[in-house]
C-alpha positions in Angstrom: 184.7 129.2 -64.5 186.0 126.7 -62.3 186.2 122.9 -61.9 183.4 120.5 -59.4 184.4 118.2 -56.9 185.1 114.8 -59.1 184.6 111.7 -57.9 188.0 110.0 -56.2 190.1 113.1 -56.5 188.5 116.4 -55.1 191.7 118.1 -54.3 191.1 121.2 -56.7 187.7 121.9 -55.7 189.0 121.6 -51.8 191.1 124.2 -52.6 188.3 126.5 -54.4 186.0 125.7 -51.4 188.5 127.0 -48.9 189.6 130.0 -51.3 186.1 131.4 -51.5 186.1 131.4 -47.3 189.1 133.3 -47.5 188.2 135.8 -50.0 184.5 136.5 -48.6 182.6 134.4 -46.0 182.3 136.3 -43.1 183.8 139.4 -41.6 187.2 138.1 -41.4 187.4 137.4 -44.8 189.9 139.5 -47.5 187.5 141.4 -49.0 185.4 142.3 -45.7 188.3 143.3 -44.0 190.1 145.7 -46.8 186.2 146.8 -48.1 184.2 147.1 -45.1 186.1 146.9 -42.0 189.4 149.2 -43.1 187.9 151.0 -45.8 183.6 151.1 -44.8 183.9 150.8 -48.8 181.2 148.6 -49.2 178.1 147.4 -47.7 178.3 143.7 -48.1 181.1 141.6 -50.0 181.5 137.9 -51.0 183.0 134.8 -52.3 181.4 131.9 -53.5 181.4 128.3 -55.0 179.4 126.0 -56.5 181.4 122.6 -55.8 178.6 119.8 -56.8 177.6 120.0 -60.4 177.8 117.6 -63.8 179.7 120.1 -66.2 182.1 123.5 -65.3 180.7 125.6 -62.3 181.0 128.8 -61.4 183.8 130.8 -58.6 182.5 134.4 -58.1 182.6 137.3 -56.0 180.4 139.9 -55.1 181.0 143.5 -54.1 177.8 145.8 -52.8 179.1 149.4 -52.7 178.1 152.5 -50.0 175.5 154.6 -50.9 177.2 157.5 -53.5 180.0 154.6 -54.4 179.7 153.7 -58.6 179.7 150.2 -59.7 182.6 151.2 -61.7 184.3 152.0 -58.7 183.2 149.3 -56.7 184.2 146.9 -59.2 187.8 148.3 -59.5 188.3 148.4 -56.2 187.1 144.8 -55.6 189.8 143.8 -58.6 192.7 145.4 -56.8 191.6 143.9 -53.8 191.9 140.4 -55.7 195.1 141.6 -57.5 196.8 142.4 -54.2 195.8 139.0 -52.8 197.1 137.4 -56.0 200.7 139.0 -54.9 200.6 138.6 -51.5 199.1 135.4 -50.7 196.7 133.9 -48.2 197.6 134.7 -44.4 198.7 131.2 -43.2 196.5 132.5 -39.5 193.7 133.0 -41.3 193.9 129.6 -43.1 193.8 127.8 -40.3 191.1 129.5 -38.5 188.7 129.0 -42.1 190.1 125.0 -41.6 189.3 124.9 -38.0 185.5 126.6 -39.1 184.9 124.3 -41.4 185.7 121.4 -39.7 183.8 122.7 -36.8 180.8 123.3 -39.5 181.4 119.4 -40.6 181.0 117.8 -37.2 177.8 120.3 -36.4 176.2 119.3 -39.9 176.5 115.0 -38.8 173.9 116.2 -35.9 171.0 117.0 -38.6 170.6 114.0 -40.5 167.8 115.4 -42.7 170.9 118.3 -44.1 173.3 114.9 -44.5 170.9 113.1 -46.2 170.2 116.0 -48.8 174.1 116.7 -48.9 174.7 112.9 -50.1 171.6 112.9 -52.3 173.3 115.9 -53.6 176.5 114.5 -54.3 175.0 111.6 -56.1 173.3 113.4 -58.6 176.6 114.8 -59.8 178.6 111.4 -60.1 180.2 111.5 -56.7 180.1 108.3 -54.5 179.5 108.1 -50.5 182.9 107.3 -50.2 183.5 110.8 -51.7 181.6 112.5 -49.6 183.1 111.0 -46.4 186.3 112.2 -47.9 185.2 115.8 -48.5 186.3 116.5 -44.7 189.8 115.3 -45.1 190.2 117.3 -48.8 189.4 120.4 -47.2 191.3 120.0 -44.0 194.8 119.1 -46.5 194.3 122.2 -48.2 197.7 124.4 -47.9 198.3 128.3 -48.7 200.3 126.8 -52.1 196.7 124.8 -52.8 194.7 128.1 -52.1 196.8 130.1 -54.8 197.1 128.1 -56.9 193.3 127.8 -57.1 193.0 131.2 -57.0 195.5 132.2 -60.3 193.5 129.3 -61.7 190.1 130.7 -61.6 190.7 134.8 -61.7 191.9 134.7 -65.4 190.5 137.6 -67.5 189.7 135.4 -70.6 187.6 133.1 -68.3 185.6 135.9 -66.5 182.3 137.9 -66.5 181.4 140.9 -65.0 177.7 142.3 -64.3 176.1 145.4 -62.5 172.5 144.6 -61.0 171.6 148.1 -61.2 168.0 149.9 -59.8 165.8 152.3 -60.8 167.3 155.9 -60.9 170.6 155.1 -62.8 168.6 155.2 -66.1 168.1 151.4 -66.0 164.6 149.6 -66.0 163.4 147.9 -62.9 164.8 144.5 -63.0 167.0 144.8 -66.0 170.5 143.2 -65.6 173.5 145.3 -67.4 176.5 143.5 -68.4 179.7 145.0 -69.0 180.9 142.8 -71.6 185.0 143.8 -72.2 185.5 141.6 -69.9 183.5 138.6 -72.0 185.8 136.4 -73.4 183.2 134.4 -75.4 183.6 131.2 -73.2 
């Protein structure tokens, strides 16, 4: 669980926005680099969050293991991943390069006015102003390593977090059905 961008004071979400690029968008991420490029763990990884909404949103990451890898094991390894990061803390060079991206990403996105106009339609359904959205730029490019962790200790709290295994067909699960493993349900 995690906190939305609020109107006049988006700092927090800032740094959730730029901790899920660290942790798992793109190749250079945390988690691609120890569980796909070092290890060839795992066939795709992530990070994500959901910054515009009316009520608590959601932080989450994402691990999809090799063929012959367990979800168990994919999921532990994915935690110690997380759990090393914790201790270590974010490379300040790759900090930089996610800021530089997404400001990059910013000036590209004022060229399709169609993606601007949904993206400020968007933060006006969840109480944000234009004046926030103008100001989204400059919260993300302020974001500092301290920002990042502290985001980070914020959101990967075990009584705040919920783990589940998409499974298919051959692991004695139904087609579609969605297993849960639910010690880690704190009843939040």
């Amino acid at each position: 669980l995690a906190e939305p961008r609020r109107p006049g004071d988006q700092d927090e979400a800032a740094a959730l926005a730029v901790l899920a690029e660290v942790l798992g968008n793109g190749l250079t991420s945390v988690l691609a680099q120890e569980l796909r490029v070092k290890e060839d763990f795992a066939l795709d990884v992530g990070a994500y969050y959901g910054d515009l909404a009316l009520d608590r949103t959601t932080f989450g990451v994402y691990v999809t293991p090799n063929p012959g890898v367990t979800l168990a094991e994919a999921e532990a390894r994915m935690d110690q991943v997380i759990a090393d990061f914790l201790a270590t803390g974010v490379d300040p060079e790759l900090l930089e390069r996610i800021k530089t991206r997404l400001r990059a990403a910013e000036i590209y996105a004022r060229d399709n006015i169609g993606g601007r106009a949904r993206q400020i339609g968007a933060a006006l359904t969840t109480g944000l102003d234009v004046e926030d959205v103008r100001a989204w730029p400059e919260a993300l490019a302020a974001v500092t390593a301290e920002d990042v962790m502290a985001a980070a200790h914020e959101v990967f709290r075990p009584e705040a977090s919920v783990t589940g295994w998409l499974r298919g067909t051959g692991e004695g699960v139904e087609p579609g059905e969605v297993v849960f493993d639910d010690t880690e349900v704190s009843g939040q």
